[in-house]
C-alpha positions in Angstrom: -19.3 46.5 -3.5 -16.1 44.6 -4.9 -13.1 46.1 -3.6 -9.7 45.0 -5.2 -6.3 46.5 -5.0 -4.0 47.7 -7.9 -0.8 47.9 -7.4 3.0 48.0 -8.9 6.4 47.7 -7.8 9.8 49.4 -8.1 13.1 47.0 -7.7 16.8 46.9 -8.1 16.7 44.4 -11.2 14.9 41.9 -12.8 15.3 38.7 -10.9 14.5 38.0 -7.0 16.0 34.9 -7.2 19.6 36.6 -7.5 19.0 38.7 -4.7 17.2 41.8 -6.2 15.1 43.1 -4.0 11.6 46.1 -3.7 12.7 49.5 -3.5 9.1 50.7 -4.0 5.4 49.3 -3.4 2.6 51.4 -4.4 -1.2 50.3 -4.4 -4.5 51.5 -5.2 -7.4 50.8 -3.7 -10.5 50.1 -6.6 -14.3 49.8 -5.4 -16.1 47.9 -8.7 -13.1 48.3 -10.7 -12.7 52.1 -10.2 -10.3 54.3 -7.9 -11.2 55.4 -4.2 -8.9 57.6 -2.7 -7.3 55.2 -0.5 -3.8 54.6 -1.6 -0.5 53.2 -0.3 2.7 53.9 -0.8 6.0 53.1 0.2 10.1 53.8 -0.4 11.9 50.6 0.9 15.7 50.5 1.4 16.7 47.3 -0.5 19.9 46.6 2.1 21.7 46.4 -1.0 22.9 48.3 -3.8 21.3 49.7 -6.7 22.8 49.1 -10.2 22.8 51.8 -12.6 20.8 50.0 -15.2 17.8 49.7 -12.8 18.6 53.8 -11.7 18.3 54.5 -15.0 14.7 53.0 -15.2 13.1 54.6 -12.4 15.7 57.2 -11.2 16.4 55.9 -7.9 19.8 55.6 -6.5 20.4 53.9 -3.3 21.0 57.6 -1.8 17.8 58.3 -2.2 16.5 55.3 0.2 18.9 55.9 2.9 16.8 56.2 6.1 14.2 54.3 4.7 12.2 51.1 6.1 13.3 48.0 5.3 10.8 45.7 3.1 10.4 43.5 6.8 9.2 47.0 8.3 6.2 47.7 6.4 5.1 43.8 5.6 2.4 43.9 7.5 1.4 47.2 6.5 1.2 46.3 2.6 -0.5 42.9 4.1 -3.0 44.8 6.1 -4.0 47.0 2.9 -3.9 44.3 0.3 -6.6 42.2 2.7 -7.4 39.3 0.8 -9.1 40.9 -2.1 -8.1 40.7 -5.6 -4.4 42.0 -6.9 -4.1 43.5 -10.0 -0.6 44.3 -11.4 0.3 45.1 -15.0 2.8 41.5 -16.1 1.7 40.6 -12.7 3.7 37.2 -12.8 7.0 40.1 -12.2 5.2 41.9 -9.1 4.0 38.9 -7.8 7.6 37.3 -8.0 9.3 40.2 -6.2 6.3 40.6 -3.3 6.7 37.2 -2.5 10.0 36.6 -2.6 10.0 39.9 0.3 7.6 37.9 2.1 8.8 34.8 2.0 12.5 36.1 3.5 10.6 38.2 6.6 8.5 35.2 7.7 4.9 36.6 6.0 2.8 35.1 4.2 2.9 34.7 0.2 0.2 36.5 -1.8 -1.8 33.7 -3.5 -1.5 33.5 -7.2 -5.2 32.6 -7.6 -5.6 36.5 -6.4 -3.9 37.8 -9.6 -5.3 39.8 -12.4 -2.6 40.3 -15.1 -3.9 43.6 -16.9 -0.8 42.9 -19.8 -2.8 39.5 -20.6 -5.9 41.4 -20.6 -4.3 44.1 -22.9 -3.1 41.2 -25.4 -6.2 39.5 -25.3 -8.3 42.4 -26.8 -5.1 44.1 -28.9 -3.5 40.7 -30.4 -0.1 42.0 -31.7 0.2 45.1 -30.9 2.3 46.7 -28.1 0.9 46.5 -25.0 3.3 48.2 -22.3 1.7 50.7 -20.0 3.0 53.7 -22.4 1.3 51.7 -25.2 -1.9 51.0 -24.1 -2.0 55.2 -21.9 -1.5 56.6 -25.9 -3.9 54.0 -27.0 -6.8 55.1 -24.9 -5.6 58.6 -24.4 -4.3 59.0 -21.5 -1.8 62.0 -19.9 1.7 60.7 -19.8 3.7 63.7 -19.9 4.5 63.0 -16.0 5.9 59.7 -16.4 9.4 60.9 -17.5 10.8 57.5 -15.0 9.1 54.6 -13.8 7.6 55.2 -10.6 4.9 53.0 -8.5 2.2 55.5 -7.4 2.1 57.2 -10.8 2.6 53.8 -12.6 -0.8 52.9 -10.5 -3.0 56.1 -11.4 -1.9 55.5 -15.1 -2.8 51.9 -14.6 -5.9 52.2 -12.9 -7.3 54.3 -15.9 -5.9 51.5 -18.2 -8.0 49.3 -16.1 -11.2 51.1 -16.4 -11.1 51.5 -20.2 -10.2 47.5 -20.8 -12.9 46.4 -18.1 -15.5 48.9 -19.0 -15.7 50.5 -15.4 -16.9 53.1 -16.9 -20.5 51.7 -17.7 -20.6 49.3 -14.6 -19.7 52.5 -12.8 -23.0 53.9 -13.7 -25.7 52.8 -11.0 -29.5 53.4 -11.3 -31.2 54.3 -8.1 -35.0 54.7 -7.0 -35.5 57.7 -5.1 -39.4 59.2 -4.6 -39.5 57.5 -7.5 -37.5 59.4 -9.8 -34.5 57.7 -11.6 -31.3 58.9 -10.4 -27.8 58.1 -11.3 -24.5 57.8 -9.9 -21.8 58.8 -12.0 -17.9 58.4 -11.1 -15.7 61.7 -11.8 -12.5 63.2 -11.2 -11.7 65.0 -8.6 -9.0 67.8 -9.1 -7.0 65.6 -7.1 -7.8 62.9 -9.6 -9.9 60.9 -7.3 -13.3 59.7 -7.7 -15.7 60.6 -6.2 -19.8 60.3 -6.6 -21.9 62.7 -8.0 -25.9 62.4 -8.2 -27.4 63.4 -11.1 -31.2 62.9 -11.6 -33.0 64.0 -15.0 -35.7 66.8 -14.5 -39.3 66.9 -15.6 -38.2 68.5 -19.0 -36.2 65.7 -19.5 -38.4 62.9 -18.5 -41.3 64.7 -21.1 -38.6 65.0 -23.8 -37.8 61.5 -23.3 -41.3 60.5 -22.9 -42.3 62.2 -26.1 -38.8 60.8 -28.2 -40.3 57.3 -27.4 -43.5 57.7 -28.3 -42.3 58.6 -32.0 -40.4 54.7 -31.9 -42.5 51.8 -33.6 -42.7 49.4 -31.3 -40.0 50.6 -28.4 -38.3 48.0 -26.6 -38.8 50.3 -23.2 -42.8 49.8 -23.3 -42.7 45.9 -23.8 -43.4 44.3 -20.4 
């Protein structure tokens, strides 16, 4: 199985080079391009303040990370869940800037850019012209966003991760085909009420198989008979 981590970031402004800094890291774990229920996710106190433009974004104020971790704290942590595997983030170049920037001023190790998976170039490569922020592209394939009244990592991730599936097609390489006593039997990915995945075995009975059997027959030439 390919294993890959999406994740997104929360931060007091727009520029790590000017000393803004990770307020929030949140990251999904994705098994073939869809959600497990391994997640992580972490409040970081930026050791500086917060400006009101960036509060007003995600709703944070820097009251609200007092008693928190600082970024050097939990390094290892993101580190150890990221693995080397590869990182996909929606205008990735951003999170990449601000993870590394973190890194880089606690000693750790920078992520490597060849890991990244930029899901906005994706997005603008199969809408050309069209807007292709997360809210975009969550209308565009109909997806919930009535709880994403701020900006905020985990949810940000959950939303992305199902803007993942539909631009990859996870859905259909989701679906495995497995011999058992052999019968055909397929693995399908569905939600959880906790809106995890999880797999479910579903294996078509004999009234099916005849039904089938008898559909094909009907077909001129089907392509399922040739050898």
């Amino acid at each position: 199985m390919s294993r890959a981590v999406l994740f997104d970031t929360e931060t007091t402004g727009l520029d790590p080079l000017t000393g803004d800094r990770v307020i929030e890291f949140a990251g999904i774990e994705l098994l073939n391009d869809l959600p497990t229920d391994r997640f992580l996710h972490v409040l970081v106190h930026p050791e500086r303040d917060i400006p009101i433009e960036a509060s007003r974004v995600h709703g944070m104020t820097l009251a609200d990370l007092e008693g928190k971790p600082k970024f050097a704290e939990v390094a290892q942590k993101i580190l150890d869940f990221l693995r080397d595997d590869p990182l996909i983030a929606h205008n990735a170049p951003f999170d990449f800037g601000f993870m590394n920037a973190e890194f880089r001023r606690c000693g750790k190790p920078e992520l490597n850019r060849a890991r990244m998976v930029d899901t906005l170039v994706m997005a603008k490569e199969r809408f050309p012209g069209m807007p292709n922020s997360l809210d975009a592209l969550c209308r565009r394939f109909d997806i919930d966003l009535s709880a994403r009244t701020n900006h905020n990592a985990l949810l940000d991730c959950k939303l992305l991760a199902e803007v993942y599936v539909e631009l990859t097609g996870g859905r259909q390489r989701g679906l495995g085909l497995a011999d058992d006593d052999a019968q055909s039997a397929m693995q399908v990915a569905v939600y959880t009420a906790s809106g995890a995945r999880t797999p479910r075995l579903m294996a078509a009975s004999d009234a099916q198989i005849a039904a089938h059997t008898a559909f094909v027959s009907r077909l001129k030439d089907p392509v399922w008979q040739k050898p």
